[in-house]
C-alpha positions in Angstrom: 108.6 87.8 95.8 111.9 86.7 93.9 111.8 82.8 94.2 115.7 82.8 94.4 115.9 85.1 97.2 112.4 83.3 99.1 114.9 79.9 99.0 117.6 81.6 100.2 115.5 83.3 103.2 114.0 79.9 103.8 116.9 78.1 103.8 119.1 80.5 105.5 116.7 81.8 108.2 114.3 79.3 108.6 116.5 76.0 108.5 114.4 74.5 105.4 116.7 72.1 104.1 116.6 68.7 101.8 113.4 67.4 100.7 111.6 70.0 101.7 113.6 72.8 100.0 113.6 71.4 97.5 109.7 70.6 97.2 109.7 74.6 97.7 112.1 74.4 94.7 109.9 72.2 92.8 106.6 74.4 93.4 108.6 77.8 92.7 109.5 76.4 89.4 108.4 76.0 86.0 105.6 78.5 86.5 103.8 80.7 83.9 101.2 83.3 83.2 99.0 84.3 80.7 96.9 87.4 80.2 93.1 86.9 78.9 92.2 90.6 77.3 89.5 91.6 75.4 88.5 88.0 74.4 92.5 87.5 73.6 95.0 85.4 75.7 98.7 86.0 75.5 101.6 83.9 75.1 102.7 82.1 78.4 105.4 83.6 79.8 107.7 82.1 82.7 107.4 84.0 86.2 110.1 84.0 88.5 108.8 85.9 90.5 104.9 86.4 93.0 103.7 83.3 93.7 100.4 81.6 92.7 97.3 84.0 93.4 94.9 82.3 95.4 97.2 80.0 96.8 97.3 78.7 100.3 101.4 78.7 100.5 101.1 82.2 99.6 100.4 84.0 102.7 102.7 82.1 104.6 105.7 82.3 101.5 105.1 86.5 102.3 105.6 86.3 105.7 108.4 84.1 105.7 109.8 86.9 103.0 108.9 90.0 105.3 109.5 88.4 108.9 112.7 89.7 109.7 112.0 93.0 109.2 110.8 92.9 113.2 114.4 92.0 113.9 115.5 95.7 112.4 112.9 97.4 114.0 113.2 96.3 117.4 117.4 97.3 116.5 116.1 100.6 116.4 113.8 100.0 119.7 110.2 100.2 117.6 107.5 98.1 117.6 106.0 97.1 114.7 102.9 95.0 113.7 102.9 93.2 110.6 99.9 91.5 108.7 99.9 90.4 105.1 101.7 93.0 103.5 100.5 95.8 105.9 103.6 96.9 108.0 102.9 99.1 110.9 105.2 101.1 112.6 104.6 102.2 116.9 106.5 104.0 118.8 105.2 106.4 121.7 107.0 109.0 124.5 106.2 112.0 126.3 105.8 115.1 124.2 109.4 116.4 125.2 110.9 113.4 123.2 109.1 113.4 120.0 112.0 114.7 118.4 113.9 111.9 119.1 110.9 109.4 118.5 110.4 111.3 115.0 114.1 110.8 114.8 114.2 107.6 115.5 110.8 105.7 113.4 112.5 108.2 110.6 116.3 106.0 110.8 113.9 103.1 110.5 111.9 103.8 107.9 114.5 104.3 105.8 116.1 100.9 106.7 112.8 99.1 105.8 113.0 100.3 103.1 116.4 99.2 101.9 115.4 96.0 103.5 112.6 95.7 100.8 114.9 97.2 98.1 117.3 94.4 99.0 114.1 92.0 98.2 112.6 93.6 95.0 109.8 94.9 97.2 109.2 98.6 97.3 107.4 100.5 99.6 104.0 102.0 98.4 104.9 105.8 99.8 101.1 107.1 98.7 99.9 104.2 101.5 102.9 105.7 103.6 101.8 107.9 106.9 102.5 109.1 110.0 99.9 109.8 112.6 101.0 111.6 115.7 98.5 111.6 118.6 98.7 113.9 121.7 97.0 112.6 124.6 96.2 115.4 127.1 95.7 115.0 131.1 97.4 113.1 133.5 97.3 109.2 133.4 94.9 107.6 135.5 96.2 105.9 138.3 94.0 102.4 138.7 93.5 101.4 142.7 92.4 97.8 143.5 90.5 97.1 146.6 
């Protein structure tokens, strides 16, 4: 996660403002890394970018970055199911329509994706499917007595 964009996204959609953007400022900053290899550590480095493995602000930082990607999908009328930094697309229609479903998830699949681009995220397309299921038989009518 790019920390300038993260403020901007939690200023700008989120209403952090003040003391406590800036505290998000303060944490974001400063921050470096080091690499222990083969009994050799590198040179710190500054990281403006990621935040903190292990963390407990991370989680929540990720989904504040990702969040509004429900608003796009539900512009192109698809549900979607996000956790961590699984993304899950849903969509479903009678067979007759899968063209336009398939038409539709593929419009916003490529608009996630130039929603992450816009983030410096990118989309891992070897963990990238699409699972079509056919159900067959009429639905079952529930009667209460």
């Amino acid at each position: 996660m790019d920390h300038n964009i993260l403020l901007s996204v939690l200023h700008n959609r989120f209403g952090v403002t003040d003391v406590a953007l800036d505290w998000f400022r303060s944490y974001l900053s400063d921050i470096t890394q080091s690499f222990l290899y083969n009994g050799h550590q590198t040179e710190s480095f500054p990281v403006n970018c990621s935040v903190p493995q292990g963390s407990v602000l991370g989680p929540v930082e990720f989904a504040a970055y990702t969040e509004d990607i429900t608003d796009l999908t539900e512009r192109h009328s698809v549900r979607s199911h996000l956790y961590a930094d699984d993304t899950q697309l849903l969509d479903c229609c009678h067979i007759e329509h899968a063209t336009v479903v398939r038409s539709r998830l593929t419009s916003c699949v490529s608009e996630v994706v130039q929603c992450c681009a816009s983030r410096r995220l990118q989309l891992n397309s070897d963990k990238t499917e699409v699972n079509l299921v056919r159900l067959y038989g009429q639905p079952r009518r529930t009667q209460i007595l």
